[in-house]
Each structure stands twice: as C-alpha cells, then as structure tokens.
N, C-alpha and C positions, 0 to 999 in steps of 0.2 A: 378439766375441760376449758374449753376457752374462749366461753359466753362472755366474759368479763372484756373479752380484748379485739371480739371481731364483730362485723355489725351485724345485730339484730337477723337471723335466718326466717325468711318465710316460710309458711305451710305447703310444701313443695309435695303436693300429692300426685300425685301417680299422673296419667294421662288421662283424657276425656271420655273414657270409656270405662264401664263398671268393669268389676271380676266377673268373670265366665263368659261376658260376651264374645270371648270369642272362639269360645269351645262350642257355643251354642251357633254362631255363625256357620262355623265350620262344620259342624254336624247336620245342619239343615241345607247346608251347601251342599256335601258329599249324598244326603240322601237323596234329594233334589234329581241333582243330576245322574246317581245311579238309577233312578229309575225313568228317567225322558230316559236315557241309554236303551234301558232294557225295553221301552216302549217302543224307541227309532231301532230296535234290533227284531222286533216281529215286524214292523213294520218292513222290514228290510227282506224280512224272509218271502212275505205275502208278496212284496213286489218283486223277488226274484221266481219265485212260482206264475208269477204273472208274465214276466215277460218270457217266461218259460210257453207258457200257454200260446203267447201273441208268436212266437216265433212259429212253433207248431203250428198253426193253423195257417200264419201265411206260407210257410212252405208246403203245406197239406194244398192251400189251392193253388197255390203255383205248380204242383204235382197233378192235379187234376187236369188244370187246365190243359198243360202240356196232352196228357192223355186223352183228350176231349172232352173231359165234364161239359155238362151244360152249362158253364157260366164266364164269363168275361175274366182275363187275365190280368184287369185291372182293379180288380176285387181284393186282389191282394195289396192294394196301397192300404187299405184300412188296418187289416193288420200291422201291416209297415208301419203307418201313422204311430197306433195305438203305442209300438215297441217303442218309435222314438220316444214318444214321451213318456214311457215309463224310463225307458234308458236315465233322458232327464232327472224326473225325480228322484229313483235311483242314485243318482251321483247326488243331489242333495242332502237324500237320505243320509247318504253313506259320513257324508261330509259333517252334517248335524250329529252323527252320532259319537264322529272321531270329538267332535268340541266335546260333546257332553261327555267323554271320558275323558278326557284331559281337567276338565271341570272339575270331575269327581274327586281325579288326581290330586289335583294343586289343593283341594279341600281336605285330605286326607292326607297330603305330606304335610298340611297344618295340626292338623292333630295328633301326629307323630312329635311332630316337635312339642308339643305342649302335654305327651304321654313319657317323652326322653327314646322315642322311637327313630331319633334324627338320626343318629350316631353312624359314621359310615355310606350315609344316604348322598351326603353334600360335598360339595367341593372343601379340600383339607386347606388351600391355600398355599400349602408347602413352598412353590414355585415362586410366592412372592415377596418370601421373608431368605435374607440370606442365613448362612450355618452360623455365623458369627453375632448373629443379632442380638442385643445386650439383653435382651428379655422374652422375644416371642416363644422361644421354644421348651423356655427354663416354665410358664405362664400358661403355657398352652394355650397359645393365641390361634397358632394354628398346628397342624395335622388332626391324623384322625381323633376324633372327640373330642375338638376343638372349638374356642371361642367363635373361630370365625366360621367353622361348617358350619355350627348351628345358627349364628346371623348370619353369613348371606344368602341372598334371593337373589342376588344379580344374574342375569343371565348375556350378557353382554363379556367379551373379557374385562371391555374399559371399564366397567361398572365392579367387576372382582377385583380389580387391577387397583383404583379408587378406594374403594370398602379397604382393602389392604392396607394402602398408604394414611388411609385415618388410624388406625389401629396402629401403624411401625412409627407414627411419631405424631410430638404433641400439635395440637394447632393452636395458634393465638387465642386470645380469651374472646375478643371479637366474633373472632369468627367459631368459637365453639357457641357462644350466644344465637350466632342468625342458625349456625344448624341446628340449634335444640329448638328454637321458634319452629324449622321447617320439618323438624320431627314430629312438632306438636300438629303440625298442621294436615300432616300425611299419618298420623297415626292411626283414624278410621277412614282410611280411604282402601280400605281392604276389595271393590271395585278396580280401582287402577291398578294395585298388585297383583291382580286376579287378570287384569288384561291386560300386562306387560306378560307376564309368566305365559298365555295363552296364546301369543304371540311369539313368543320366542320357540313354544315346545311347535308349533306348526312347521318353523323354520328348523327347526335342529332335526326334527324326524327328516325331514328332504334333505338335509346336509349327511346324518345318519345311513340312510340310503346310499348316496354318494358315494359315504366313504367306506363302504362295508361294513356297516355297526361300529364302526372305533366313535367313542364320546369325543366331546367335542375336548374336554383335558386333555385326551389321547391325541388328540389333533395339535393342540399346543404343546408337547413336550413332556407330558407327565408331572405329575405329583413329584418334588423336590426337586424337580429342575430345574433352572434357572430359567427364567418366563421372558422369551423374545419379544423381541417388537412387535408392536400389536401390528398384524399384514393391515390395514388400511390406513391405517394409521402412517406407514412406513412406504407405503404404493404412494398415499398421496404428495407427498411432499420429497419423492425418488426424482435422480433427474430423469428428461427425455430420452427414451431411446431415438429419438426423431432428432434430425438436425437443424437449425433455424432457430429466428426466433417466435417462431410461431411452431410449435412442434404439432406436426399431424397434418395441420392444413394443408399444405400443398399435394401430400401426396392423397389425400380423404378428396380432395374437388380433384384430382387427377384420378385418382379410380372411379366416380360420378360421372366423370365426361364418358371413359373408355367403357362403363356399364351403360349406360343411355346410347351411343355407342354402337354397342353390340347385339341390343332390345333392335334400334331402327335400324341397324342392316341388315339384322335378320328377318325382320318383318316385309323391309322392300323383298329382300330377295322371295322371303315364301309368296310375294301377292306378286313376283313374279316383274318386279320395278324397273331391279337391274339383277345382274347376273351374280356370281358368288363372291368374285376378288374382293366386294368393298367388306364384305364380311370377313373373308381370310383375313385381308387387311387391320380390318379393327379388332380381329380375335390376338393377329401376332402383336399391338399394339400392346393388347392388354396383358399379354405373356410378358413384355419387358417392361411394365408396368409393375406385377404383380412379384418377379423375380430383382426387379432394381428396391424394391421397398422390403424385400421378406426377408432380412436379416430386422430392422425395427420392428416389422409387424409382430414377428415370433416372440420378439422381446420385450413388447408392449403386452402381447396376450398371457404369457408366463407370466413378468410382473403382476398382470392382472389380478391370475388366480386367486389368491388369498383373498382379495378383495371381494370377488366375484359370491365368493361367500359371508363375506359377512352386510355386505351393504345392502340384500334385502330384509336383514332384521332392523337394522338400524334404523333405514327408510322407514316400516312402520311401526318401531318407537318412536320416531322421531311426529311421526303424524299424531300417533296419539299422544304425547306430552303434549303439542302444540296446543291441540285443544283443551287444555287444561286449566282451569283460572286460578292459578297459584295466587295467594296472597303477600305470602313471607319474604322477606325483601333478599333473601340467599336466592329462592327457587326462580323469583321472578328473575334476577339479576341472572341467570340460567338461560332464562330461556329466553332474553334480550342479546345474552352471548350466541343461541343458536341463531337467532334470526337477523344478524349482523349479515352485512354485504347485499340483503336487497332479498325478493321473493321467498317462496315458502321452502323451507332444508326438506320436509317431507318431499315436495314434488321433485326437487333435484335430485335427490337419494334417488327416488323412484324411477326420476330418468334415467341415472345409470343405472337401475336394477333394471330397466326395458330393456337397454344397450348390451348388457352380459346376458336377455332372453335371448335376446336377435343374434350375437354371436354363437349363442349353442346350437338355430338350427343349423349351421354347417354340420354339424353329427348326424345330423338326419337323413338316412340313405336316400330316402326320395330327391330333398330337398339339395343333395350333396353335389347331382351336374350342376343345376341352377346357381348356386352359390358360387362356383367358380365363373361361371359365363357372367354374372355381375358383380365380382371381385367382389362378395360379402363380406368374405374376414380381410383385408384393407380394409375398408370402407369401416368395419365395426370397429378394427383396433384405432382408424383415426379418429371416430367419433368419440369412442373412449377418450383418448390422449385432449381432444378438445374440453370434453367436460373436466379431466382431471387439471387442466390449466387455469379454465378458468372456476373449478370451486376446491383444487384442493386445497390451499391454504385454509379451506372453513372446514376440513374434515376433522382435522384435530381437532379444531372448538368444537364440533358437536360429538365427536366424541368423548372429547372430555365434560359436556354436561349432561349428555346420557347418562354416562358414570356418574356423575354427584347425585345424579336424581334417584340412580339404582342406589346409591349407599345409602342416602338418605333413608329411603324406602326400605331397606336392610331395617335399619335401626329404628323407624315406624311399624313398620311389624312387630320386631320386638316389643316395644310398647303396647302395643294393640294387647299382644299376647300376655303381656307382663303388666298389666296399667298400676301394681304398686309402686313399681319402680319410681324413681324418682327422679328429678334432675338436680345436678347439684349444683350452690352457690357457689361461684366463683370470689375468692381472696384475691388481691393485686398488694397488699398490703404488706405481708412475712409468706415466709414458707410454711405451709400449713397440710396437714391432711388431717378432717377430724372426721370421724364417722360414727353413727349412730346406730345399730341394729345393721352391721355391716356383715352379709352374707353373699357364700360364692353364687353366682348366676347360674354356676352349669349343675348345682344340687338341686334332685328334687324338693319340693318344699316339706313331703313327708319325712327329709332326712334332713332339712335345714337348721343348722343353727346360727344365729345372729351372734355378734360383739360385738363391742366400742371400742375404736381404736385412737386414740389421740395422739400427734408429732406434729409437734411445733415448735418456737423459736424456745420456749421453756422446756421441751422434754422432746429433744431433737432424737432420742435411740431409744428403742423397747427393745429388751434382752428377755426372747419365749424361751423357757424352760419347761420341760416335761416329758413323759417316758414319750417311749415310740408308741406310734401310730393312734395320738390324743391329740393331733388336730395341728399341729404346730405347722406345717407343709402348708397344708388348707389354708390356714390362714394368712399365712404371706402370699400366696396364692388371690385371698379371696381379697386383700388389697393389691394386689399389683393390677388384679384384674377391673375391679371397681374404676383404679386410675386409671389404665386402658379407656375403658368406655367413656370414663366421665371426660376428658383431655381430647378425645373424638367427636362429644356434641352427645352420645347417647344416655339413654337413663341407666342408674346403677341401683342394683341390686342393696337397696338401703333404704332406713327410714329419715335418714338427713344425711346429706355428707359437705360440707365445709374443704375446697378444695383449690391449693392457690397453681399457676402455670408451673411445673417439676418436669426434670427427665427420669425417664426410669431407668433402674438397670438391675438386675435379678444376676445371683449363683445359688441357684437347686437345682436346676438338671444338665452341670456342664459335664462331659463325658470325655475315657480317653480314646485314641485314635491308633489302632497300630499299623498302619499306613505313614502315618507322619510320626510314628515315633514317641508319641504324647503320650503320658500318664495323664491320671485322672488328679493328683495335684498338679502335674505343671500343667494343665489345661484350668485351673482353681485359677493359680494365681494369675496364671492370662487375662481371666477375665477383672479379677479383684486389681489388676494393674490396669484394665481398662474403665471398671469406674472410676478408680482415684484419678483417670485423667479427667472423663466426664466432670468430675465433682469440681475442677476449677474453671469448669465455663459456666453460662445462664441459660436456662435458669436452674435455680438449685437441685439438686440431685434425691431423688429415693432411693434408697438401695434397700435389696430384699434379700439377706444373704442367708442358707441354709446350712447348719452344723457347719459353720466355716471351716476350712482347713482339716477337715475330717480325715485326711490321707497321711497328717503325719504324728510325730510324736506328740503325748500329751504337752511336754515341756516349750517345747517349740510352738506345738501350737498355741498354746495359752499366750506368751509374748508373741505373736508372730499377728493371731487375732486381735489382740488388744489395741496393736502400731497403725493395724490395720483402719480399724473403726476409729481410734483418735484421728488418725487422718484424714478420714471421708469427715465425721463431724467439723472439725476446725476448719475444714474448706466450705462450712457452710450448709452440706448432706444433710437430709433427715434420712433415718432407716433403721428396720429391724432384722436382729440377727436368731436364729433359732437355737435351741444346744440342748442336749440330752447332760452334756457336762458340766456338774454342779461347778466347776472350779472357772466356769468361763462369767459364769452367773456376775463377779467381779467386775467385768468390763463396766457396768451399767452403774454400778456405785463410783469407781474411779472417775465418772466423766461429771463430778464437782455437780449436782444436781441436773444436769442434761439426761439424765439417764434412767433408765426404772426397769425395773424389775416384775416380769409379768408369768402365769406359767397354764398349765392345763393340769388337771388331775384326774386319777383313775381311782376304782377301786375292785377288791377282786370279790366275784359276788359266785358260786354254787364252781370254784375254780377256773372261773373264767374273768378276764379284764370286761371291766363295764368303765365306759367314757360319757362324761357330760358334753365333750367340745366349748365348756366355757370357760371365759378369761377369767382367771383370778389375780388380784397382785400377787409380788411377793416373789419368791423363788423356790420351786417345786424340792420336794426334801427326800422323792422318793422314786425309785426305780423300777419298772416292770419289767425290764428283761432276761430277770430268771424264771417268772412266771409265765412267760410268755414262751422259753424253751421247754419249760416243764409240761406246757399247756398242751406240747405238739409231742410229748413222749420223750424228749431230751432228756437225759439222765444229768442232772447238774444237781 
C-alpha cells in the first residue's frame, strides 16, 4: 500500500444522508401520491356525474320553457353557471391528479433503481459516445444496463449531452473538487430533482402528443446514432434568413403598419366613413407585403421548429434553478453564467415560449381568416427573429448550465441513493490509483464483493490470473468504472480510494466487423496501438487489458503480450492485464519489481464451481475449464 508515500487520507464517509433514507423517501413519496390520485380520481368521477346532472337540467328547462312550462327561460343560467364552474374545477381536478401520478412515478422509478429495476428504463446514452471510444463501451459506460442509464436523470438533451462528456473524459482536479463540493450540496435536495423531473414529464407528454408517441430519443436520432446539434442550441446562433443588419425589423414594423392598416379601414368602411377602395387598397398592400417577405418568414418558422420545442422546458428549468440558493462556488458560478447580459433568462425563455403560442394560433380554423387579415405569421416570425438577435448568444450559456446542473444532479442522486459511497482523494503527486473495499456500482450489494487494488509508481502492473468466470472481467470493470466516476466529480463505489489525474483506456469488449473486414485480433491490436499512443501524452495512462491477444498463437501471443505491456509501462502507464494463461503470468515478474502477481480462485463443491470473487496474491495454479464442460454434459 502506499500510506508510507501519499498524504494522510481523510474519513471520506459517504454523503450527508443515512442508509435507507432514501428508500424510505421514496416509499412514503410513491404512497403519498398514489393515493391523493386515487382520491382526485373519485373526486373526478363525482364531478363528472355532476356536471352530467347540471347539463341535464339546464337542457331539461330550456326544453320546458320552449314548450311553455310555467317558468322563465332564464332559469336556465343557474344551471349554466353551476356547469361552468364545475367545468373549472374539473380541469383542476383533472390537472392535480395528472401531477400526483407523475409524483408517484418519479418516486417509483427511484425505487426501481435502488431494487436494480432501472435496466432498460433509461436513456442508454449510446448516441453520445463514439464506436471507437478507448473505454466507454469495453466499461459499460453506456448502453442498455449501463453506467450512465442508471445515473442519468437529466431530462434536457444538454443535461444528457453534459452527464456524457463528464463520463467520455477526465476533468481537472480543480474542477472534479468544486463538482464533488456541488454533489455534496444537491445530494438531499431530492425536492429539486423531483421538480425538475415534474417539469420536464409535463412538457414531454405535450411534445409526446405532437409527435405521435415517438420518445423524445426517437425524436433525436436513436439510440447509437450519432447525436446532432442540440436544435436550440443551433437555431440560436444560425444566420438570418432576414436581410440587414437588423434582421426581422423592417419587415415585423412593415407588417404592424399594413395590420393596424387593415383593422382601421375596415372599421371606417363597416361604420360607413368611407367606401371600400381604402380597404382594397391596404388589403393588396398587405398581399405584397406578405409575399415580398414569405421566402424569410417560412425560413425563419422552419428553423424555428426544433426550437419551438424545446424552449418551454428550458424556460421553466431555467425559472426554477434561478430561485434556487446554491452555495458551492461551481453551482453559483452557474447560475451567474445564466444571468449574464442583463434581466431574468426565465422571463425571456418565457417570451419566446409566448411568441411560438402566438404563432400556433394560425392553425386555428377560426382564428385562420383573422391571422391573415393581420399578417400574424410575418409579424410572429419577425418578433421571433428579434428576440433570437438579441438573446441568442445567451442560449448556449444557459443551455450549457442547465446541463451542469442536470449532471450534477445525476450524480447527487446517486449519492442520495448510495450515501456509502465515497469521494475520493485526489494525488497531484505520482500516478496513483489505490482502492480500498473497491466494488463494481452496477452489483447488487446482496451479490457485492469488495478488493484492494493498488498501482503505483512502485507496482505500476497487476497480472489477474484465474479460471473463467472468477471475477477477473468484474474487476477491471469495477476499476475502470470507480475511475470513470471518481475523474467526473462523483462518489465511487469504495471505502477509500486514493486517485491521481490518469487517461483511461480498456480492451475487453473490442469486437470484429464484417462490413469493414476486421477480425477480432486485428480490431485487438487497433486498439492496443491506440493506448501505446495514449500512453506518451499527460497525463499518465490506465490501461485495463483483458486475456490480451486471445485471438492468436500461444507463442506469439506470449512475446507479442509481453512488447506490449513493457511498452505502455516504460512510457509511464499503470494497468492490469487479465489471463486464464499460466504462461503470461511471467509478464509481471519480468517487469524488475514493477509488477505482481494477483489471481481469483475457485473450488468445486457437490460438482459444481463455487467462486469467492476475492483477490488473492500470487499466480492461480489451477483451471476450471474441464469442469466447467463436464458440468454442462461435455464428454471431455
């Protein structure tokens, strides 16, 4: 270990919240809310029997009357009255009740994840790591039953998009510092998770609708696609379709006049003022008006689109962070980036989400002569093109601190839900990874097992040996993963971990391609040729290589592994190699004491393999895989 050589490690305990709290939140959350549901759901019945009733009776005496009843045909406003305002409550009803099952929801897809019920629930991330990424897919950062399904909560794409980019690469020590401070500080704010997520699921049902049930992933591209430009992101900062330097103006107070216009000559002529030309007049006005400008306008409302959806969510994330009294000097620095350029980003969001209401009722058949007679869509696409001049440049900033705040929150959850976790010390000093009761995140704890893993400048390569399926995978796994989280600001699944700025770079699940031609070695050594280049930049390199070179001859292999590893070591690398092959076991003695020798064992217990999953030194002396063919009927 290497107490002797790094400083002193704090009592790096979990987060500010006991074990269970938050099963217990969630469970009184989810009951909670299921039943105000089930209360606003009679509730909902009685007021539709009700205004069943009110309707009936005032058509009953509007039927009378008509017939002659004895009684006044204005008897029937009280019914009327009674309907409207049950109408009313009604829609509140209905409205309370949508919340309190979205409530229930988000409290029950919390307890899913803390039952191992996530799996397939969540976004896979696929879209935001490429094929070739040195580690995400070897790690299982992301797809299905993936590190990052099960952390994100972002509901935002910037916010998935962010959560991403912490995870595909390391961040400064600095700044993994202020994120784990702003972890710590959103770890019980399970509140503000709870009304970001309540906010977003309002807005996706009406986007949902929109777009005929397609998810909003469905909406971006799918799952392993390559993940385009975020559309607001990309509207804002697009050029004009408008010419000028004022894009929109001239022709927005040109459709204003020829609308104002068209109101007062139609008004003289109906009160009979003057006769109809001044109306002809300002009508064909506004025809060459409306036709000199509908090549930009179309082209302004199209660009719009994407936009048009996402900037009422944003708007109200953006209103609720604002109100929010962040402490941590990341979160505040946040939200001093949103509120750059002057007034509140909520109200402005908000304007343009007014501006994209006001351009839909043109779809509105009533409202569809009227909207022409006051050139609405001109008028809206220029008032759009006005606000996108002068606030897009601030749409990136707040979309990008939307996003830090949804990662953030990602990995405060986690906490909330995980408070053993820990955060780890950060080294500046050598290359280091030392872990203490180091365990993968995505095992349950009924099937977890802890090890000590140490690689440092003294024992820069562990060579795991041990039969199949005794944990060897798992545990390069369960450090790559640890590094992952801990190099992103999050807590790691450990009871200390000692961890200095590394790149990472993983071969266990590089695969061949018969499209491109590739085998499953020459797609090996692509990659093993892309850490050795990794390994002579900064900072120093992890590598986590599985049964290396498994695709060829033993002979070959064994020099072939050996060139291999001495050359990532000598450029400075720490990393561990897996092998089932006693004869690789060598590599780890050759490297002049850099090197050790570690393994798993099995034993066969009523003919079946039994596994401890724990580290032992030394080099494994024995093999399970005839027992393991016999175990399944194999004749060997």
């Amino acid at each position: 270990m290497l107490s002797d050589t790094l400083p002193e490690r704090p009592a790096v305990a979990a987060g500010p919240v006991p074990p269970g709290k938050a099963r217990a939140v969630y469970s009184a959350r989810a009951a909670e809310e299921s039943a105000h549901a089930a209360r606003l759901a009679g509730i909902d019945d009685r007021i539709s029997i009700a205004r069943l009733a009110a309707a009936t009776l005032g058509a009953a005496v509007l039927a009378g009357a008509a017939l002659g009843a004895p009684w006044d045909i204005r008897w029937a406003l009280i019914p009327a009255a009674v309907f409207t305002g049950l109408l009313i409550a009604h829609e509140r009803v209905i409205a309370a009740g949508k919340r309190a099952r979205r409530l229930a929801g988000i409290a029950e897809a919390g307890l899913l994840r803390l039952d191992g019920g996530w799996v397939g629930r969540g976004d896979d991330g696929l879209r935001f790591f490429p094929a070739d990424h040195p580690y995400a897919r070897d790690l299982d950062i992301c797809g299905r039953g993936s590190l990052y399904e099960r952390l994100c909560l972002a509901r935002t794409e910037g916010g998935r998009r962010r959560l991403a980019e912490w995870l595909a690469a390391p961040a400064l020590p600095d700044t993994i510092r202020e994120r784990q401070e702003a972890v710590l500080e959103l770890c019980d704010s399970d509140r503000l998770r709870e009304d970001l997520a309540l906010l977003a699921d309002g807005i996706e049902e009406g986007l949902r609708r929109r777009r005929g049930g397609r998810t909003p992933e469905a909406a971006t591209g799918g799952a392993g696609r390559p993940a385009p430009a975020l559309p607001l992101s990309a509207w804002a900062t697009a050029p004009s379709p408008f010419a000028g330097e004022r894009p929109g103006t001239a022709i927005g107070l040109l459709a204003l006049l020829c609308a104002l216009a068209n109101v007062v000559c139609a008004a003289g002529w109906s009160a009979g003022w003057w006769s109809w030309w001044p109306l002809a007049a300002s009508l064909a006005l506004s025809l060459v008006c409306s036709l000199s400008a509908r090549r930009g306008v179309d082209r302004a409302i199209a660009g719009a689109e994407p936009a048009s959806r996402e900037i009422p969510l944003l708007a109200r994330l953006l209103a609720r962070v604002e109100s929010e009294p962040f402490r941590s000097p990341f979160l505040v620095t946040l939200i001093e980036k949103i509120r750059e350029g002057g007034g509140s980003p909520a109200r402005r969001s908000a304007r343009l989400a007014a501006l994209f209401d006001l351009l839909a009722w043109r779809n509105n058949q009533i409202f569809l002569p009227l909207s022409w007679f006051l050139l609405w869509k001109t008028q809206c696409a220029a008032a759009i093109e006005r606000w996108r001049r002068r606030n897009g440049p601030s749409v990136e900033r707040w979309i990008h601190s939307v996003g830090e705040i949804e990662a953030t929150l990602s990995c405060a959850a986690w906490l909330f839900e995980n408070p053993e976790d820990v955060f780890p010390l950060l080294s500046e000093t050598e290359p280091v990874f030392e872990a203490e009761g180091l365990g993968h995140p995505l095992i349950s704890d009924d099937r977890l097992v802890r090890n000590d893993v140490t690689l440092s400048a003294r024992c820069r390569l562990l060579v795991v040996s041990g039969s199949n399926m005794s944990g060897k995978s798992t545990l390069l796994r369960a450090v790559g993963v640890g590094t992952v989280m801990a190099l992103a600001g999050a807590p790691v699944r450990a009871r200390a971990l000692t961890i200095s700025p590394l790149q990472l770079g993983a071969s266990i699940r590089v695969s061949d391609s018969l499209l491109e031609g590739r085998s499953l070695f020459y797609a090996e050594i692509l990659r093993l040729r892309r850490l050795m280049e990794m390994s002579a930049q900064e900072p120093a390199l992890l590598f986590l290589l599985d049964e290396i070179l498994a695709g060829t001859n033993s002979h070959d292999r064994r020099i072939g592994a050996s060139a291999v590893v001495r050359g990532l070591i000598d450029r400075g690398a720490l990393g561990m190699v897996t092998t089932h092959d006693l004869a690789l076991a060598e590599i780890a003695d050759a490297m002049g004491g850099l090197g050790r020798n570690v393994h798993f064992v099995d034993v066969v217990e009523n003919g079946g393999m039994v596994f401890d999953y724990r580290l032992h030194d030394g080099v494994v002396r024995k093999s399970n895989a005839l027992e393991l063919m016999r175990s399944i009927g194999l004749e060997v």
